[in-house]
C-alpha positions in Angstrom: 5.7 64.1 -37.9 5.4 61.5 -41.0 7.0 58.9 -39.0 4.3 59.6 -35.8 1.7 59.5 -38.4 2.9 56.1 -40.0 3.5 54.5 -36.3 -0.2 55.2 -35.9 -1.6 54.0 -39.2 0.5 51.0 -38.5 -1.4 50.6 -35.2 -5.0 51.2 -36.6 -4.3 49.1 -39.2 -6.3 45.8 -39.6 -3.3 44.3 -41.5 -3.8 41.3 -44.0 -7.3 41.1 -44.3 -9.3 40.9 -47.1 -12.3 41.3 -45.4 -11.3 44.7 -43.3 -13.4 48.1 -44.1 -11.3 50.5 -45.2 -12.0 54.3 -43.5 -9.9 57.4 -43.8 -9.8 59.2 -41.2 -7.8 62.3 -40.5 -6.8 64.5 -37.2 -6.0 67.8 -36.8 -3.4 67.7 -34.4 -2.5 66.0 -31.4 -3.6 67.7 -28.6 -4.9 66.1 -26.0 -8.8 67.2 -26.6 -8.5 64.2 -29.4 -7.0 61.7 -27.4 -9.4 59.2 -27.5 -8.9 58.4 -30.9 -5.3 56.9 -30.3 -6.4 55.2 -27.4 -8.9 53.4 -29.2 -6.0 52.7 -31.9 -3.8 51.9 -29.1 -6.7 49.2 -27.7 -6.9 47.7 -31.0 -10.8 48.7 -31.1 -10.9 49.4 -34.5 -9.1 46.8 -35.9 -11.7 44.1 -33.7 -14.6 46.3 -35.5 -13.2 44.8 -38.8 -11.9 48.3 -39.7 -8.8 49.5 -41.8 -8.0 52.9 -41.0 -5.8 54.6 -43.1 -4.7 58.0 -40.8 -3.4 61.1 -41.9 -2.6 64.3 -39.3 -2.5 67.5 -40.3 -0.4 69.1 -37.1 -1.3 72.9 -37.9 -4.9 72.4 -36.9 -8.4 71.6 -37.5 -8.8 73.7 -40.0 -7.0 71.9 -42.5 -8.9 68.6 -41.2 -12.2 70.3 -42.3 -11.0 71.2 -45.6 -9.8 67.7 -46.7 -13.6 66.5 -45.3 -15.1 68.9 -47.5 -12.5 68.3 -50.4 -13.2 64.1 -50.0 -10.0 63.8 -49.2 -10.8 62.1 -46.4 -14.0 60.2 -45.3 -13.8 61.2 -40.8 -12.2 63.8 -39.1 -11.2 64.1 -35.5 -11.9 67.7 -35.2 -14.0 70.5 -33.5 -17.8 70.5 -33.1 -18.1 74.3 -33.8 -16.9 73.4 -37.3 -20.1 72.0 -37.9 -21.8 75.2 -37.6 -19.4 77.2 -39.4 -20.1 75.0 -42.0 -24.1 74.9 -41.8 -23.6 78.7 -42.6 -21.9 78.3 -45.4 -24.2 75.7 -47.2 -22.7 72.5 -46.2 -23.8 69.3 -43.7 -21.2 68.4 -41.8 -22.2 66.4 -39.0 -20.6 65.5 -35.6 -21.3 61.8 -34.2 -19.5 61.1 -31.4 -18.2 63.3 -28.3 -14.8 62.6 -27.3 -14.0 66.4 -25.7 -17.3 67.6 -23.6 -15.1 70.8 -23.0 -12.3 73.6 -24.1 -9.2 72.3 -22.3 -7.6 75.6 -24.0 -5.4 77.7 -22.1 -3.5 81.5 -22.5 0.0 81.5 -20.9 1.9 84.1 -20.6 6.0 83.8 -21.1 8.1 85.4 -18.9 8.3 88.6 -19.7 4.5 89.1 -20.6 2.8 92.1 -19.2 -0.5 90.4 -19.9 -2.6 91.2 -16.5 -6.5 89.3 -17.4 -8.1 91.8 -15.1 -7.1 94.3 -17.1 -7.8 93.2 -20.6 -6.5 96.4 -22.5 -3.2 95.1 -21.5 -2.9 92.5 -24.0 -2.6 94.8 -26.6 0.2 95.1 -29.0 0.7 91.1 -27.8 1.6 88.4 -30.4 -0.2 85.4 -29.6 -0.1 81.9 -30.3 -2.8 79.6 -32.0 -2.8 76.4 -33.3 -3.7 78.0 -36.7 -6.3 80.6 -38.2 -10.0 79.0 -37.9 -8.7 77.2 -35.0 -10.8 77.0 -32.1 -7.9 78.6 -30.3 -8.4 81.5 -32.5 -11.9 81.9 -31.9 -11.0 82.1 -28.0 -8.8 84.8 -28.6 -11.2 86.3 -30.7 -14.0 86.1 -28.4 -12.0 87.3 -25.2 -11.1 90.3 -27.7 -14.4 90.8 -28.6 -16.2 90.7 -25.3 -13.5 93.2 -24.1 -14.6 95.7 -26.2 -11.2 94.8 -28.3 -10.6 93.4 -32.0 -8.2 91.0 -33.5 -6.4 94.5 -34.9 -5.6 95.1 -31.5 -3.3 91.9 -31.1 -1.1 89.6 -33.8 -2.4 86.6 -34.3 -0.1 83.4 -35.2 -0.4 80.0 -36.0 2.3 77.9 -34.4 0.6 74.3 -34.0 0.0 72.4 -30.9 2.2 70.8 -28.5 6.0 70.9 -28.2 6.7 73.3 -30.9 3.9 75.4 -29.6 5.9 75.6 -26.1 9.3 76.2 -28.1 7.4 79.3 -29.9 6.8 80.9 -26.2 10.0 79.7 -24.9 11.8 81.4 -27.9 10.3 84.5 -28.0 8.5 84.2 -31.0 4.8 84.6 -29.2 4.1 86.9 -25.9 1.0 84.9 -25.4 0.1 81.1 -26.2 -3.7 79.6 -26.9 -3.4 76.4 -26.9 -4.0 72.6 -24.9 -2.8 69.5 -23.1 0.1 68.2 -23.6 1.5 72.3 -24.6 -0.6 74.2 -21.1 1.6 70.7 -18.8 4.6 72.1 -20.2 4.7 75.7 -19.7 4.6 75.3 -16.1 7.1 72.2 -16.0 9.5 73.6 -17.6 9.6 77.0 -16.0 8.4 78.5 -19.5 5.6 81.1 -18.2 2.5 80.6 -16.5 -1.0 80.2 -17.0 -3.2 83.0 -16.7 -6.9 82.1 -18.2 -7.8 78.4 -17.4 -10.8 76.7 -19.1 -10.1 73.2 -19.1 -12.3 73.0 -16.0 -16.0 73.5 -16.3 -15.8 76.9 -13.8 -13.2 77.6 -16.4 -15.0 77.4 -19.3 -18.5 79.2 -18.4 -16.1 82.6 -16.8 -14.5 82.8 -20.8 -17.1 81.2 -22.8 -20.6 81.5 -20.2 -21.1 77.8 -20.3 -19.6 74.4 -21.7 -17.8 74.6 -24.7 -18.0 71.2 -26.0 -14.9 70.4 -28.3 -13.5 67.8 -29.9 -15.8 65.1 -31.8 -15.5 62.8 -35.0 -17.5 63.9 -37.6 -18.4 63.4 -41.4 -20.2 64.8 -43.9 -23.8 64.0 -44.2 -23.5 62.5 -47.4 -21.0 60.0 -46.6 -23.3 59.4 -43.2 -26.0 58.3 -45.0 -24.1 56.4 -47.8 -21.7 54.7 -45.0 -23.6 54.4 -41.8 -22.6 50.9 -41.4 -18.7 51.7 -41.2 -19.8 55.1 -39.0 -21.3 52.4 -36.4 -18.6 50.2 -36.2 -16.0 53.6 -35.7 -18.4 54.5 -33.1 -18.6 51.3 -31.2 -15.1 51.5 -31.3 -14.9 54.9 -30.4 -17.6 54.4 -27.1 -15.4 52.1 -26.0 -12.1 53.5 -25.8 -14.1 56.7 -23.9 -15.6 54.0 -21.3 -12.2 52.9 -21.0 -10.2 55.9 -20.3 -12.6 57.1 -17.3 -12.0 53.8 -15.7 -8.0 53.9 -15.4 -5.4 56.0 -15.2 -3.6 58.5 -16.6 -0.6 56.5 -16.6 -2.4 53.4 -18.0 -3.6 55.3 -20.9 -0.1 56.3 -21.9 0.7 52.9 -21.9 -1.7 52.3 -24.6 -0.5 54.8 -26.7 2.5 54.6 -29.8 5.8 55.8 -28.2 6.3 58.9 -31.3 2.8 60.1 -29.6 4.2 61.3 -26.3 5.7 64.6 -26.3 8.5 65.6 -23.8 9.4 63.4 -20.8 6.9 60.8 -20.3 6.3 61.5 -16.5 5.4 65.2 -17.8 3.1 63.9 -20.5 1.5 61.8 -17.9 0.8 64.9 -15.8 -0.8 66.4 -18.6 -3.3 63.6 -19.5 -4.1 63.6 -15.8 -4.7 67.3 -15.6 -6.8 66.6 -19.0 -9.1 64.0 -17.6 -11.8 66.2 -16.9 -12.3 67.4 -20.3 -13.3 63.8 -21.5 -16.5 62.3 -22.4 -17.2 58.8 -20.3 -20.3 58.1 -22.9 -19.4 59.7 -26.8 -23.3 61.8 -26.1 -23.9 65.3 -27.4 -25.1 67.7 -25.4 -28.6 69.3 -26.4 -27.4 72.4 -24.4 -24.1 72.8 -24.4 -23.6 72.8 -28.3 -25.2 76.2 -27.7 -22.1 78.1 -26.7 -20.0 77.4 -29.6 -23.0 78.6 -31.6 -23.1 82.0 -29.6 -19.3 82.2 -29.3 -19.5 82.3 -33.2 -22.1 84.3 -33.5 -20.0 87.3 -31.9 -17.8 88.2 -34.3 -18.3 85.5 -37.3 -20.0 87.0 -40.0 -21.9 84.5 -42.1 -22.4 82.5 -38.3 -24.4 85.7 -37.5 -26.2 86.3 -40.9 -27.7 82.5 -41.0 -30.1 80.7 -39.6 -28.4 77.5 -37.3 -30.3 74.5 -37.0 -28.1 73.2 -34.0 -29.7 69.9 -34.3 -28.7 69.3 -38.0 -24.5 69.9 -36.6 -25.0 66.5 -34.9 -26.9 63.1 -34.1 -26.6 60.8 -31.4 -28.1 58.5 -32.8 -24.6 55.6 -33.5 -24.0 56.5 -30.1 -27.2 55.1 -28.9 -26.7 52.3 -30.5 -23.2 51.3 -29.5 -22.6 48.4 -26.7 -21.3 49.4 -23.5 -18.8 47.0 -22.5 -15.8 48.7 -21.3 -12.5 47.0 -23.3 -10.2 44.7 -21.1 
């Protein structure tokens, strides 16, 4: 994983100059929700922003992202919108900026010998299920699906096993009945015979059955602090950012896997390319919020987390579009 996470610094890198920015930004795994932001390394968009990104990737999830953001460890993170909220409630603005994920992409699969039937929901009891880590947004689908169920997380065992090919190997192995997780991981199940999909919300229908609307997902965002102290080098990541967005909706899957460093593709590379076309979907084509949709993370929260429930959100304090209206809109070559 250091050597995937060194390939891409070396690609984001605006090596030699004196005049480059310098930006940390980190990401909290590589699922495909965050894609954009290696595509936009992969273009070289930062770099022609004058930018020197120094990356860092914290494969066990978001969660680990958010607490280096709120440490100052880092000064962006590629992570989940309903972070913002969670932390809102808990005293502190972070602030999403960009949308590169307008929904969930997650997925449960069953392995082979799960007895997991959705349309009878008491029957994932006793299950041990697969997250990309506690505080994950995988977690707080499980978590939800419990909860609307009339179920709790004590009915269930809930384990962090990362994203991608090592979450697959944790099905595959044994080690989970049930897996939460996204593109490339939800491709690979089913291409490789591992088990089979049983709740879908990668597409919009998907999403509004689990979550009752869009469950907008992954964004870049930053404290408010370093927002208003840095909202020169915030534009610039933006512009870059828009770009690579604009780009992606006008090729193809297979073209944006060109684009990206070779340690980033997981599996075989026809496979991956699969996944990134059954991902598609979940993309933003403009980097906008949603006035709307940000309200189903909010109420998905809401349900069973405490201090979500005991505050009072300002939804439009969790994010601005306001560098995204002021990016230019030519799509990169």
């Amino acid at each position: 994983m250091r050597k995937l996470m060194l390939a891409l610094a070396a690609t984001v890198a605006f090596a030699g100059s004196a005049l480059a920015e310098p930006v940390r930004i980190s990401v909290g795994s590589y699922n495909l929700n965050n894609l954009p932001f290696p595509v936009a390394a992969g273009l070289g968009l930062y770099e022609k922003e004058g930018l020197e990104v120094t990356v860092e990737n914290f494969a066990s999830g978001g969660s680990k992202t958010l607490q280096a953001l709120v440490a100052g460890s880092t000064d962006i993170a590629v992570g989940f919108y309903d972070h913002t909220i969670q932390m809102q409630s808990q005293n502190k603005a972070v602030v999403a900026f960009i949308q590169l994920a307008r929904n969930s992409g997650l997925v449960l699969a069953g392995g082979k010998d799960s007895t997991f039937d959705p349309s009878k929901p008491e029957t994932i009891k006793g299950a041990k299920i697969g997250i990309t880590s506690p505080g994950s947004s995988s977690d707080f689908f499980v978590r939800y699906y419990l909860q609307r169920n009339g179920l709790s997380a004590d009915d269930v065992s809930l384990i962090g096993v990362g994203s991608g090919s090592a979450a697959v190997a944790a099905l595959e192995q044994g080690k989970v009945d049930l897996l939460v997780n996204y593109d490339p991981a939800a491709t690979f199940i089913e291409a490789k015979g591992v088990g089979k999909i049983l709740i879908d919300a990668r597409s919009d229908e998907g999403a509004k059955e689990i979550y009752g609307g869009i469950y907008p997902t992954s964004v870049l965002y930053a404290t408010q602090d370093y927002i208003d102290a840095n909202p020169e080098t915030v534009q610039k990541v933006t512009n870059a950012t828009v770009k690579a967005l604009e780009w992606m909706d006008s090729h193809s899957a297979e073209e944006i896997v060109e684009k990206l460093p070779k340690e980033f593709i997981s599996g075989d590379r026809e496979t991956y390319i699969r996944a990134v076309e059954n991902a598609k979907a979940i993309f933003s084509t403009d980097g906008l919020i949603s006035e709307e949709n940000v309200k189903t993370p909010l109420a998905v929260l809401k349900s069973f987390n405490e201090k979500v429930a005991a505050a009072e959100i300002d939804l439009s304090k969790t994010y601005t579009n306001y560098f995204v209206g002021k990016a230019p809109h030519d799509v990169a070559n």
